[in-house]
N, CA, C and O atoms as CSV, one atom per row, in Angstrom:
chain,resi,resn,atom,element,x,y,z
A,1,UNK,N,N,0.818,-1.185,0.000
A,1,UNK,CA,C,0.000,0.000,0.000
A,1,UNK,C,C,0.870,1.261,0.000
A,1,UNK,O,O,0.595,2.175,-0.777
A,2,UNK,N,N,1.832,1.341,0.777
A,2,UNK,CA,C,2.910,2.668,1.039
A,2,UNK,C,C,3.331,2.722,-1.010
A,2,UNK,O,O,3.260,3.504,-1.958
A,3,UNK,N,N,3.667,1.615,-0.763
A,3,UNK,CA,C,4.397,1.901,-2.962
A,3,UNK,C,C,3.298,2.222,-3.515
A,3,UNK,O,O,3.429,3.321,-4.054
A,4,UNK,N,N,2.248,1.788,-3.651
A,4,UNK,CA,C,1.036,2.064,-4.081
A,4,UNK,C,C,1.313,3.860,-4.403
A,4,UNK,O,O,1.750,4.514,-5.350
A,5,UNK,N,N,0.731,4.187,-2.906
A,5,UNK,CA,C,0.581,5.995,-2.631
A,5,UNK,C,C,2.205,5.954,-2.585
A,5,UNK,O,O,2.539,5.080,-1.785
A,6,UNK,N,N,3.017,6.418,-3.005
A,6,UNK,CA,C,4.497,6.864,-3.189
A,6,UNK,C,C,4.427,7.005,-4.854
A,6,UNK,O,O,5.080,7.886,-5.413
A,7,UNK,N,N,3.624,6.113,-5.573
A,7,UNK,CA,C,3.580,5.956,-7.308
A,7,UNK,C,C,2.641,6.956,-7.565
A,7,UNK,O,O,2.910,8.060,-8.039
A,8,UNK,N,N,1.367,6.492,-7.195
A,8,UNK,CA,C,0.080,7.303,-7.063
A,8,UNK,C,C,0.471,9.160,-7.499
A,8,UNK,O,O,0.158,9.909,-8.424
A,9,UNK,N,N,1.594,9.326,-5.807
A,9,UNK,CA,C,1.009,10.802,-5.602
A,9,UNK,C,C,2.609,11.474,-6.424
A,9,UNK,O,O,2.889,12.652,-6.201
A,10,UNK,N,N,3.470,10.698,-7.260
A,10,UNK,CA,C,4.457,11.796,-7.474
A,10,UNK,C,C,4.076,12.097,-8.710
A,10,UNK,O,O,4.548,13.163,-9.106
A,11,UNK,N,N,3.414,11.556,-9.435
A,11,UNK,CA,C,2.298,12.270,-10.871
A,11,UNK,C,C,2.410,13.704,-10.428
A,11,UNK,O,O,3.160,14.589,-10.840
A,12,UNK,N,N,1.243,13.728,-9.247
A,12,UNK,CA,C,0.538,15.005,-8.669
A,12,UNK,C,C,1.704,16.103,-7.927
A,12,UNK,O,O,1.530,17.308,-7.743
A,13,UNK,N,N,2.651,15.474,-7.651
A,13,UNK,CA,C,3.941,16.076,-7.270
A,13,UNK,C,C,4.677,17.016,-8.325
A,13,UNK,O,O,4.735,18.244,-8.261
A,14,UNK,N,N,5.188,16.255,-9.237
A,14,UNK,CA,C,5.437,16.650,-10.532
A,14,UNK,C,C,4.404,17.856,-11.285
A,14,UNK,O,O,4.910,18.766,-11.941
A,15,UNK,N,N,3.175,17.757,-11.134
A,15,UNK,CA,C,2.507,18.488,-11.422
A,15,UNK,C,C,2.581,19.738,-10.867
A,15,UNK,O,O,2.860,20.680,-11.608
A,16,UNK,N,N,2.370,19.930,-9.636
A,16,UNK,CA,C,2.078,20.812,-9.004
A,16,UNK,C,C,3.664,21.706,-8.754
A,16,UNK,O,O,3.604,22.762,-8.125
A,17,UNK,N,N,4.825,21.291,-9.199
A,17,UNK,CA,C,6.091,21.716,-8.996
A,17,UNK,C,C,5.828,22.617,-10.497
A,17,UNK,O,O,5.662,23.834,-10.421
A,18,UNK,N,N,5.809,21.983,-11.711
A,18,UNK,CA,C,5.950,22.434,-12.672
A,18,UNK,C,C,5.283,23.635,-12.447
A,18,UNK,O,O,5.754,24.771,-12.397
A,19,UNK,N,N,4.194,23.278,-12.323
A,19,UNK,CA,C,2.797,24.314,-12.294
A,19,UNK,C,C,3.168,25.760,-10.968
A,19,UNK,O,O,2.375,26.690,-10.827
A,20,UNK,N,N,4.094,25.680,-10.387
A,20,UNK,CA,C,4.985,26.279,-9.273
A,20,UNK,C,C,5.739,27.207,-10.133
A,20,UNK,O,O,5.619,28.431,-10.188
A,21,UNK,N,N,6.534,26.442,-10.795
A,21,UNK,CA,C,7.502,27.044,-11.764
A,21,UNK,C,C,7.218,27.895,-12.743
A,21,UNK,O,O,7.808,28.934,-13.040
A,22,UNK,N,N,6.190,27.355,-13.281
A,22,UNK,CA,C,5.401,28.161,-14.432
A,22,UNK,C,C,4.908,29.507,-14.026
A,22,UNK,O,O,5.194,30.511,-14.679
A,23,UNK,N,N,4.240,29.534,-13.058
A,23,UNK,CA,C,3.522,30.267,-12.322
A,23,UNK,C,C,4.510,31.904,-11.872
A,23,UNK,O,O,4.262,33.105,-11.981
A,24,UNK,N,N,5.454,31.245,-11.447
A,24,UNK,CA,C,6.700,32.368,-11.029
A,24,UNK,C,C,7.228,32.759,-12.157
A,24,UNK,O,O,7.241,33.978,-12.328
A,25,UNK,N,N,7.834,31.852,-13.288
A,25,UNK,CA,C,8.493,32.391,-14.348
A,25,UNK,C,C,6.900,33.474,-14.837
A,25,UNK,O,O,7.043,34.645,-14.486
A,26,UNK,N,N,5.808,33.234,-15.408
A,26,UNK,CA,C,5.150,34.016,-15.916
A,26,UNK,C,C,4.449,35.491,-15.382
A,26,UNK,O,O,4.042,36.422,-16.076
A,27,UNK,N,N,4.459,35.349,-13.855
A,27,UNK,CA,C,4.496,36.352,-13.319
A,27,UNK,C,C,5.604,37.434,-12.686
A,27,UNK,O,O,5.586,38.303,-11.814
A,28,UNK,N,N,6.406,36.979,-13.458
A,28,UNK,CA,C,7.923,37.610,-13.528
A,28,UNK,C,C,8.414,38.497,-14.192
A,28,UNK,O,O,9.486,39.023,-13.890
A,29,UNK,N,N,7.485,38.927,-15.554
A,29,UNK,CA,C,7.473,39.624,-16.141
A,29,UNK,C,C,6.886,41.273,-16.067
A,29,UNK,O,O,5.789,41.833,-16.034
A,30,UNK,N,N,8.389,41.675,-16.064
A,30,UNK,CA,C,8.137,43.682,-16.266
A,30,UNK,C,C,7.925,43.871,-14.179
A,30,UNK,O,O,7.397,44.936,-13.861
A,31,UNK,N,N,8.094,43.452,-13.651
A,31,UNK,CA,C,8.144,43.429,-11.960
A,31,UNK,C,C,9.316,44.089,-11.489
A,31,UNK,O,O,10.360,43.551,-11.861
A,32,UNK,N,N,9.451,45.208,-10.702
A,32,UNK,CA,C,10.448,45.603,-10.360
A,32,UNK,C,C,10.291,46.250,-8.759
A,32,UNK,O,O,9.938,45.313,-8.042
A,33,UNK,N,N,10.410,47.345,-8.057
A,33,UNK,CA,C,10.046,47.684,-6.644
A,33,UNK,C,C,11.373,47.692,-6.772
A,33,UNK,O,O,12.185,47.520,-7.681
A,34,UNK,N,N,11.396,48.049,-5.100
A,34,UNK,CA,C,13.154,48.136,-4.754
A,34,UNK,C,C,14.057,47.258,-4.694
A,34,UNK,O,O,15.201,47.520,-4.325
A,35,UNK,N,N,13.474,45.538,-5.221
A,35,UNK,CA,C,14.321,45.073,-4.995
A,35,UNK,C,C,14.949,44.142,-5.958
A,35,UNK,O,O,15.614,43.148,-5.666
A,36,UNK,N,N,14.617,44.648,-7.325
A,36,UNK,CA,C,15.421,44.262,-8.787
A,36,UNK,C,C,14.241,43.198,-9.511
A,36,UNK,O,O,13.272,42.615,-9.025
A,37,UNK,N,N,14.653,43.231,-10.519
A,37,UNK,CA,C,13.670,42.169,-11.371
A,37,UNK,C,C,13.646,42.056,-12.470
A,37,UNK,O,O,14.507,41.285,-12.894
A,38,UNK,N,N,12.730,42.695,-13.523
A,38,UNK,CA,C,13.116,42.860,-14.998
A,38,UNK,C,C,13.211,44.414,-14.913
A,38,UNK,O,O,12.433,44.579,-13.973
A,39,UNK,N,N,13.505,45.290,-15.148
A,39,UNK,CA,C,13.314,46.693,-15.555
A,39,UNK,C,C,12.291,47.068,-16.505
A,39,UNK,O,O,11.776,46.268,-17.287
A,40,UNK,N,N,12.004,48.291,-16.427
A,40,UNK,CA,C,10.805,48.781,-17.550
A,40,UNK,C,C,11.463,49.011,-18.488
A,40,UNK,O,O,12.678,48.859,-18.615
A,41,UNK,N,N,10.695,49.404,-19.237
A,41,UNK,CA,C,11.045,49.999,-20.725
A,41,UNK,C,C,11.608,51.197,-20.868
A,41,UNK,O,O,12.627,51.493,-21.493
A,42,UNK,N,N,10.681,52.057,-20.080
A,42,UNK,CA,C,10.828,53.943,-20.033
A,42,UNK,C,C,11.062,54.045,-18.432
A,42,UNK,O,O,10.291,53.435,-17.691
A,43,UNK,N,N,12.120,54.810,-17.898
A,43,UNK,CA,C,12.506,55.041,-16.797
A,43,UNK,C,C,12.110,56.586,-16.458
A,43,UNK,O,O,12.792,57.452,-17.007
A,44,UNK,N,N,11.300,56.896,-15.793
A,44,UNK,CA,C,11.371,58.169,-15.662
A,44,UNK,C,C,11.644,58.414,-13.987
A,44,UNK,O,O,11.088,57.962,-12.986
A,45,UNK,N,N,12.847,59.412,-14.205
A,45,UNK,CA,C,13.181,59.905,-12.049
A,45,UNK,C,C,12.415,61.142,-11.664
A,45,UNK,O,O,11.962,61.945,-12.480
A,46,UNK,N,N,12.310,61.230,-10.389
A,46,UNK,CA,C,12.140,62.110,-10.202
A,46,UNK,C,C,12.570,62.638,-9.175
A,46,UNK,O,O,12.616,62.032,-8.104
A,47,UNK,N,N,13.039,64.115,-9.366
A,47,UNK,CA,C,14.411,64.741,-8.775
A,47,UNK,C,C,13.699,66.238,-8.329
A,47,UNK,O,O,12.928,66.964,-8.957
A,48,UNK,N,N,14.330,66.379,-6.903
A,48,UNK,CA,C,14.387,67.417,-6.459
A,48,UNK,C,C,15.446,68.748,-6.125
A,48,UNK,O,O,16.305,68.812,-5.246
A,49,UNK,N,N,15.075,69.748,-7.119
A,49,UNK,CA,C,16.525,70.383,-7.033
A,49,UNK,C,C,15.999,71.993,-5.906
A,49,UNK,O,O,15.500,72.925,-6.537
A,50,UNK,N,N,16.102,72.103,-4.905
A,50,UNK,CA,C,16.009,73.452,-4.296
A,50,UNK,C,C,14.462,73.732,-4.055
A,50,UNK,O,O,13.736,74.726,-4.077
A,51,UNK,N,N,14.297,72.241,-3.792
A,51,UNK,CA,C,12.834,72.364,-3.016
A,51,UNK,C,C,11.954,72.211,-4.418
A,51,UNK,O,O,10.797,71.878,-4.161
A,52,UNK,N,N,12.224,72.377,-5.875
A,52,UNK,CA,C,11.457,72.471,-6.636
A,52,UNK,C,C,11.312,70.384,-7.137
A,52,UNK,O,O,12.389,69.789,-7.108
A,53,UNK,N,N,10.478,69.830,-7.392
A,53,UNK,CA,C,10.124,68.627,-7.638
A,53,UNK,C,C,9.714,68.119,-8.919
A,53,UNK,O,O,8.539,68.422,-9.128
A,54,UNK,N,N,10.181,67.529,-9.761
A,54,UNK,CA,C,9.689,67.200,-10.577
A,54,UNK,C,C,9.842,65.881,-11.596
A,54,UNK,O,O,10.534,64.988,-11.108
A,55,UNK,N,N,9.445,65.681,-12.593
A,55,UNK,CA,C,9.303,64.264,-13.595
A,55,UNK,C,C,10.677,64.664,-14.314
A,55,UNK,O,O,11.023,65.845,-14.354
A,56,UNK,N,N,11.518,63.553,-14.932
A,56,UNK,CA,C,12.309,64.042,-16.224
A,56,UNK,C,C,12.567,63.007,-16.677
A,56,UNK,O,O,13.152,62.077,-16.122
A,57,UNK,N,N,12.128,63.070,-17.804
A,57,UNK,CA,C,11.733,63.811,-18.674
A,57,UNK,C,C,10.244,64.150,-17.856
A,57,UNK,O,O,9.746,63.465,-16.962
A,58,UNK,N,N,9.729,65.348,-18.416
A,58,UNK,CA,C,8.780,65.802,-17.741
A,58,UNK,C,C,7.038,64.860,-18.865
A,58,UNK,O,O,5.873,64.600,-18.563
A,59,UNK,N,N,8.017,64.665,-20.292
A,59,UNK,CA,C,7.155,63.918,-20.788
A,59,UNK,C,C,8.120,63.183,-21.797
A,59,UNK,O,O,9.159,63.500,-22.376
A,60,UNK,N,N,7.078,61.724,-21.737
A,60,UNK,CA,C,7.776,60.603,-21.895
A,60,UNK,C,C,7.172,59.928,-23.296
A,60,UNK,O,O,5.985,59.781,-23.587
A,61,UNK,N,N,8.216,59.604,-23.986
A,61,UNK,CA,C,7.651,59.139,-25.718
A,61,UNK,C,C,7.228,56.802,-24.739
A,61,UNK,O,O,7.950,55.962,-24.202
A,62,UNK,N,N,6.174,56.862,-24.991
A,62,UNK,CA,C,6.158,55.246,-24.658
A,62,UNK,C,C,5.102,54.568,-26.182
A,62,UNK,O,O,4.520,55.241,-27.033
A,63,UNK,N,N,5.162,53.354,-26.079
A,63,UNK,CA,C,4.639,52.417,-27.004
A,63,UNK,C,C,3.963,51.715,-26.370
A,63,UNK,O,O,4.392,50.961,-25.496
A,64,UNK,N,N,2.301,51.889,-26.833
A,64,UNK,CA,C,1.322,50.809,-26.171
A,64,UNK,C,C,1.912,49.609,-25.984
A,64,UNK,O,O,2.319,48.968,-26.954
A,65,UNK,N,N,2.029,49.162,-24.740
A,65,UNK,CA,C,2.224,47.407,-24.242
A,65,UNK,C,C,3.592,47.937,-23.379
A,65,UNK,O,O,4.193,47.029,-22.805
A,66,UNK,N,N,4.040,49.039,-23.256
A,66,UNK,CA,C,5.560,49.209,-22.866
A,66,UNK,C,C,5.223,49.634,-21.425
A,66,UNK,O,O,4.274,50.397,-21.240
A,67,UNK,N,N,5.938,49.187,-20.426
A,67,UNK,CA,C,6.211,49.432,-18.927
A,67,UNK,C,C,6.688,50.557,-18.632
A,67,UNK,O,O,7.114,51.009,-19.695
A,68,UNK,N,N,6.914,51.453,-17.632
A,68,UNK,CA,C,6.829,52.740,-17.404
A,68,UNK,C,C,7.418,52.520,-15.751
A,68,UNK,O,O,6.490,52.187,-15.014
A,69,UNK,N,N,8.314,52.600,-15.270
A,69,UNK,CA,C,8.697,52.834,-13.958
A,69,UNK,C,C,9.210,54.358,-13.610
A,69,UNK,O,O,9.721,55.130,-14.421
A,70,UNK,N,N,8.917,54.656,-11.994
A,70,UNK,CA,C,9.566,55.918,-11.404
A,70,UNK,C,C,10.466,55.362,-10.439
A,70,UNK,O,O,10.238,54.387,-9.723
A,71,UNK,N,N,11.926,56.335,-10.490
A,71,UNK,CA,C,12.915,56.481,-9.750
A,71,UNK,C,C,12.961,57.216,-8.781
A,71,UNK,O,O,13.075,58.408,-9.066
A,72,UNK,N,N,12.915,56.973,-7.748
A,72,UNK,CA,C,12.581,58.838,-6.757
A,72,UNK,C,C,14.114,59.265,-6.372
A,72,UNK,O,O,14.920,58.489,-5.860
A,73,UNK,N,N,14.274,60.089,-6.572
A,73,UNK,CA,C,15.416,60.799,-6.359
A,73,UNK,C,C,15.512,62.159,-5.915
A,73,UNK,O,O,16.327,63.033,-6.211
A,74,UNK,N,N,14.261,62.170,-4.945
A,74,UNK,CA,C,13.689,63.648,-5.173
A,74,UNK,C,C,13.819,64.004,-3.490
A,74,UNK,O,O,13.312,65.062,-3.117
A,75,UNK,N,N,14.464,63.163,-2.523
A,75,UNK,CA,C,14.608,63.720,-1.102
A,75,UNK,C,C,13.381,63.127,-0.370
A,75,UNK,O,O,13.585,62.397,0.600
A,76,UNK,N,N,12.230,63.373,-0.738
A,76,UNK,CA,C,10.826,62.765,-0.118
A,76,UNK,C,C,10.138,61.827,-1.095
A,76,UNK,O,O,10.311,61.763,-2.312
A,77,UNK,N,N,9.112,60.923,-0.126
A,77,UNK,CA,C,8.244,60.278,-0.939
A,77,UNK,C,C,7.117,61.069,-1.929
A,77,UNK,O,O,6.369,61.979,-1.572
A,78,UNK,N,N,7.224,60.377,-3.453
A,78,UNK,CA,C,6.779,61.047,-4.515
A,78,UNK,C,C,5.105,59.773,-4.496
A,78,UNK,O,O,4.575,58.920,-3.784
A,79,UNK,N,N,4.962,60.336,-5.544
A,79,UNK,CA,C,3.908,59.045,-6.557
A,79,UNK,C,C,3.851,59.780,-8.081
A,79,UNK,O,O,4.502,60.696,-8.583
A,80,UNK,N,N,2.965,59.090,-8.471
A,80,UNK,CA,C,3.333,59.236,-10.288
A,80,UNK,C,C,1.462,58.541,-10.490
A,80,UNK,O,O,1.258,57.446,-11.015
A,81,UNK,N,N,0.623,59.202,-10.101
A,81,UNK,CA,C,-1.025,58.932,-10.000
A,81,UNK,C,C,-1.617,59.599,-11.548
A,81,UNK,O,O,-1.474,60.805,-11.749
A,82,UNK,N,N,-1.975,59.118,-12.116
A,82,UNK,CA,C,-2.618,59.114,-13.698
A,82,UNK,C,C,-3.900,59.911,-13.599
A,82,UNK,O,O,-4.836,59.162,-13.320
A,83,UNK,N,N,-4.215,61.020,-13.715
A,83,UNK,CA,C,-5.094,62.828,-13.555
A,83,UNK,C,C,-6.289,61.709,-14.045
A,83,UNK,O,O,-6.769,61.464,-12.938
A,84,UNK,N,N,-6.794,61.172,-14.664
A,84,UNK,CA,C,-8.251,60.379,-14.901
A,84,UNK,C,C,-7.984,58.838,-14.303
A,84,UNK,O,O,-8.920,58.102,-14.615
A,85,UNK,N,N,-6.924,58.146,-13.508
A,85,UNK,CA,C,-7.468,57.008,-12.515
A,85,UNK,C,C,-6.765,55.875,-13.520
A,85,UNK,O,O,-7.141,54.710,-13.393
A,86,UNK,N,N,-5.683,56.221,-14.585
A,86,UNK,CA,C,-5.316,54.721,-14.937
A,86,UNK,C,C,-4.223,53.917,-14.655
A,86,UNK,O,O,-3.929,52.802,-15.084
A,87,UNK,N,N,-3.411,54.987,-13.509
A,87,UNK,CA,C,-2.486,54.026,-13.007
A,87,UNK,C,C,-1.806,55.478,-11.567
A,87,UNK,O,O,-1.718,56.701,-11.455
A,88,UNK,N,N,-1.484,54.131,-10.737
A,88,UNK,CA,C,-1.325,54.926,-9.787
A,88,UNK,C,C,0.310,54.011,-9.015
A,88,UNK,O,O,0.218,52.802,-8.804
A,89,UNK,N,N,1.394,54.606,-8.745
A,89,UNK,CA,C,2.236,53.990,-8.189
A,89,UNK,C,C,2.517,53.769,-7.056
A,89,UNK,O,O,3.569,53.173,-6.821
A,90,UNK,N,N,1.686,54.171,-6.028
A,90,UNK,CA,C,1.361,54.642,-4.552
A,90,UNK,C,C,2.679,55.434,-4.174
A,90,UNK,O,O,3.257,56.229,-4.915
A,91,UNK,N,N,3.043,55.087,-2.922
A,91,UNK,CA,C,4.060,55.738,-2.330
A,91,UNK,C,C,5.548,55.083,-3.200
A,91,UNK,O,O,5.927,53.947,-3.484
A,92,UNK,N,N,6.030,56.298,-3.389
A,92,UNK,CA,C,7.447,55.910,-3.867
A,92,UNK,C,C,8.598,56.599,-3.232
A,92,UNK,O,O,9.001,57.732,-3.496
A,93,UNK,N,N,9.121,55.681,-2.275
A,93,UNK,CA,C,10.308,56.616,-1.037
A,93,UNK,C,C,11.213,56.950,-2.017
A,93,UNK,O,O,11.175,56.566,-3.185
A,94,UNK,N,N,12.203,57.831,-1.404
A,94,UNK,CA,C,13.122,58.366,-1.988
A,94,UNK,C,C,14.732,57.211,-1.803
A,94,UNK,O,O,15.410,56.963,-0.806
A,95,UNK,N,N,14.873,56.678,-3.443
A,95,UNK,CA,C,16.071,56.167,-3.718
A,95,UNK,C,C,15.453,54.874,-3.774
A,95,UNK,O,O,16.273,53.956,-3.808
A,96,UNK,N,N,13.743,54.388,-3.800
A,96,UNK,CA,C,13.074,53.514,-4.169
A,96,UNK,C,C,13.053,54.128,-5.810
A,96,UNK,O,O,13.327,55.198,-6.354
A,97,UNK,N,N,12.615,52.935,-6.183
A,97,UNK,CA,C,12.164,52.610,-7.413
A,97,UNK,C,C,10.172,51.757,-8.076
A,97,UNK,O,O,9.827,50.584,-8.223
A,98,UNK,N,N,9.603,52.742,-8.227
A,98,UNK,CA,C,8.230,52.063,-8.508
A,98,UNK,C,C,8.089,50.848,-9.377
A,98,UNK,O,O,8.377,51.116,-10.544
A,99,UNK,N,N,7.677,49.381,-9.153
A,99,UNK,CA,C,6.686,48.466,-9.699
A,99,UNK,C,C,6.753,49.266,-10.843
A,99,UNK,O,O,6.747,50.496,-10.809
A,100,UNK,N,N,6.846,48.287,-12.301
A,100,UNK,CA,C,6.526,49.191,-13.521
A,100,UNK,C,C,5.438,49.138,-13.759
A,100,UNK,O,O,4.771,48.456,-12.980
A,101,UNK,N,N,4.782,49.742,-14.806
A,101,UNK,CA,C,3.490,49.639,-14.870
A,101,UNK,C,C,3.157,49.923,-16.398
A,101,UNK,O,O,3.434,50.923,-17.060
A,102,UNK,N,N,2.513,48.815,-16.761
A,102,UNK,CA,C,1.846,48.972,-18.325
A,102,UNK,C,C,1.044,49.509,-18.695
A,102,UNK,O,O,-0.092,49.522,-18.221
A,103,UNK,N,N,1.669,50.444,-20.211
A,103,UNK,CA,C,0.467,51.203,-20.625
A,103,UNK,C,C,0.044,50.453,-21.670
A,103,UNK,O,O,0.827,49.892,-22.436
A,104,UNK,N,N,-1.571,50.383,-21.791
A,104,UNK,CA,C,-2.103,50.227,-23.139
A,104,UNK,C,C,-3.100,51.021,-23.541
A,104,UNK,O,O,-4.050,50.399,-24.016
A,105,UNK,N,N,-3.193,52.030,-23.517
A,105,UNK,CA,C,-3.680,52.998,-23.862
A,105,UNK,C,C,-3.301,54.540,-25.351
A,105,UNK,O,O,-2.395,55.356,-25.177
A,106,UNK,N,N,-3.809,54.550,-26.057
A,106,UNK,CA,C,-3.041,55.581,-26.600
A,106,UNK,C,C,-3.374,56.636,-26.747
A,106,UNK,O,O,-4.548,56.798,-27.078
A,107,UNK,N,N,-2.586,57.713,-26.587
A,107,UNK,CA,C,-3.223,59.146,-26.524
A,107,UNK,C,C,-1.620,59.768,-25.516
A,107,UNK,O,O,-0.469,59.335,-25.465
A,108,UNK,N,N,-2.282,60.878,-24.885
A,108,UNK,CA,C,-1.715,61.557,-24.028
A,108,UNK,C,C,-2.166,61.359,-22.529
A,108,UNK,O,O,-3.244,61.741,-22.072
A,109,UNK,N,N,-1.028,60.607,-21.737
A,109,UNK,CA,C,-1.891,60.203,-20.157
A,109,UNK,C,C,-0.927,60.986,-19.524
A,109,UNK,O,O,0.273,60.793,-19.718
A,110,UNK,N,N,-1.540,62.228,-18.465
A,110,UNK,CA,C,-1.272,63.063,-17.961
A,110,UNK,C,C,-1.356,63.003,-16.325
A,110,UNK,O,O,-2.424,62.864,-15.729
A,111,UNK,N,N,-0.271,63.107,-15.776
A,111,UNK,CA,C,-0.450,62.106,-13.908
A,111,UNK,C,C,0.710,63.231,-13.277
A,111,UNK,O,O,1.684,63.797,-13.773
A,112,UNK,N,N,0.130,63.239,-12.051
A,112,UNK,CA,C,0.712,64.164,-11.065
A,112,UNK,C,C,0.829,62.912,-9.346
A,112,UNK,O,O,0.336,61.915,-8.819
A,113,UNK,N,N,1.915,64.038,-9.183
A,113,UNK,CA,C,2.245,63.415,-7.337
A,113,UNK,C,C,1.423,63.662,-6.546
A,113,UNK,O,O,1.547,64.802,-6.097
A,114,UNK,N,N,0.185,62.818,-5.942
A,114,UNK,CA,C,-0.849,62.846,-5.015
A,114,UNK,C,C,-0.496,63.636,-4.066
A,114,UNK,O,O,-1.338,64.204,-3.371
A,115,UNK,N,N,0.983,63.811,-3.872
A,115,UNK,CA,C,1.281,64.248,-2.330
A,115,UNK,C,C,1.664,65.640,-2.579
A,115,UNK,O,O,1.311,66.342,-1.632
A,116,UNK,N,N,2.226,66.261,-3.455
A,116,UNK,CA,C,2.321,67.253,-3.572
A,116,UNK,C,C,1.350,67.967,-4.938
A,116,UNK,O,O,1.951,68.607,-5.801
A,117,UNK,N,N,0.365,67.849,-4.992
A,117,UNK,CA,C,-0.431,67.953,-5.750
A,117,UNK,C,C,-0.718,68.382,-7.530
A,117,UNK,O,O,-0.366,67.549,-8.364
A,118,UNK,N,N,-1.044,69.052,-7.769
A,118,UNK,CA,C,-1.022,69.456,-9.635
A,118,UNK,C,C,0.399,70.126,-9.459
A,118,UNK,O,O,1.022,69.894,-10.495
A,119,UNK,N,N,1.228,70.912,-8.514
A,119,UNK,CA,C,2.510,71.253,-9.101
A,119,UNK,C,C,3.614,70.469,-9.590
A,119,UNK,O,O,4.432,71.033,-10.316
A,120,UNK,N,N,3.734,69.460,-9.351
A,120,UNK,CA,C,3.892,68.314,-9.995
A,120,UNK,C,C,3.942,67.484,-10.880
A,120,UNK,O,O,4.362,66.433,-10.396
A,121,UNK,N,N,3.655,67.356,-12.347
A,121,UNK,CA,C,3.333,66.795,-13.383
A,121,UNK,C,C,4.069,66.371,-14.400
A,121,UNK,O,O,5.225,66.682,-14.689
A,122,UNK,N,N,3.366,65.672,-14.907
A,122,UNK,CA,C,3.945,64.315,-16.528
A,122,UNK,C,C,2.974,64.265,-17.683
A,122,UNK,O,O,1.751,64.304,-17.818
A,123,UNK,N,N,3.720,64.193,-18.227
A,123,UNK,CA,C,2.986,63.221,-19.387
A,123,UNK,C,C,3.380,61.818,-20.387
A,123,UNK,O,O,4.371,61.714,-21.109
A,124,UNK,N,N,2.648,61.138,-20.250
A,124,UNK,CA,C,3.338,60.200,-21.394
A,124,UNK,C,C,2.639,60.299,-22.272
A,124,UNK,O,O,1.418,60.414,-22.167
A,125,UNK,N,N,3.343,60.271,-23.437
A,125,UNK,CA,C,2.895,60.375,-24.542
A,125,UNK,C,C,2.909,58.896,-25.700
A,125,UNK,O,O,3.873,58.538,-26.377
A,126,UNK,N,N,1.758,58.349,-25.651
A,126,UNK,CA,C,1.614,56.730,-26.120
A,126,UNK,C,C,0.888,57.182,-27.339
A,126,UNK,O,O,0.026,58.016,-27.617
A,127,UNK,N,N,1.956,55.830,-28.247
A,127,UNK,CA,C,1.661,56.014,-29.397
A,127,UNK,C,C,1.705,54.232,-30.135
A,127,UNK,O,O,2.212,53.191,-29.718
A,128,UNK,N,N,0.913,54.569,-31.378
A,128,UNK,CA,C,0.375,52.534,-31.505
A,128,UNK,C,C,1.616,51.882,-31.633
A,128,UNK,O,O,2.587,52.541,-31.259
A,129,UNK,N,N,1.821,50.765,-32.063
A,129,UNK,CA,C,2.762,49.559,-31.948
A,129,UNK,C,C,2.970,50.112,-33.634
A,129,UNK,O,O,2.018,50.502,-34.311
A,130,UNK,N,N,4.507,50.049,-34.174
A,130,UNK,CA,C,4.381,50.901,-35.544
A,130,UNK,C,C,3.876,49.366,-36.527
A,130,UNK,O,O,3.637,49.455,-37.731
């Protein structure tokens, strides 16, 4: 009976490892935070020079399907929040790096720092897959 269940369950063993593996490799993709991963596509920092705060590039050329991360480099915690709700990076400490985040959208998406409010601002500028 023990060989029996030892044959039985390493099918389901095997399975569930692969299916482990799979799982991590595919959600592995475009993931970043502070603590490394794949990188985005478009890097944008944001830097504080004399108290003044801002994006730089202040606007960003991206390609629908392309990832978009923020660098804070700006002394305090920033964010990078999308002015109509389509992407929001929450808190981003300073000398962190934001989770990237995919655009598929095209047009002009225009996002400011929640915390320091509209003085603040970006744009990316998304354009189709050529």
């Amino acid at each position: 009976m023990k060989r029996f269940l030892r044959f039985a369950l390493l099918p389901s063993l095997l399975l569930f490892l692969v299916a482990i593996a799979w799982s991590c490799k595919s959600s592995g993709n475009k993931t970043m935070g502070t603590g490394g991963g794949t990188p985005a596509d478009v890097m944008i920092t944001i830097t504080g020079i004399n108290g003044a705060n801002s994006y730089s590039p202040s606007t960003a050329n991206v390609t629908v399907g392309q990832t978009v991360a923020w660098k804070n480099s700006g002394g305090t915690t920033h964010t990078a929040t999308a002015d109509g709700g389509a992407f929001d990076t929450g808190h981003v400490a300073d000398g962190a790096t934001s989770a990237p985040i995919q655009i598929n959208t095209v047009g002009d998406l225009t996002y400011h720092c929640a915390i320091h409010g509209f003085a603040m601002t970006g744009t990316l500028h998304v354009t189709a897959v050529p």
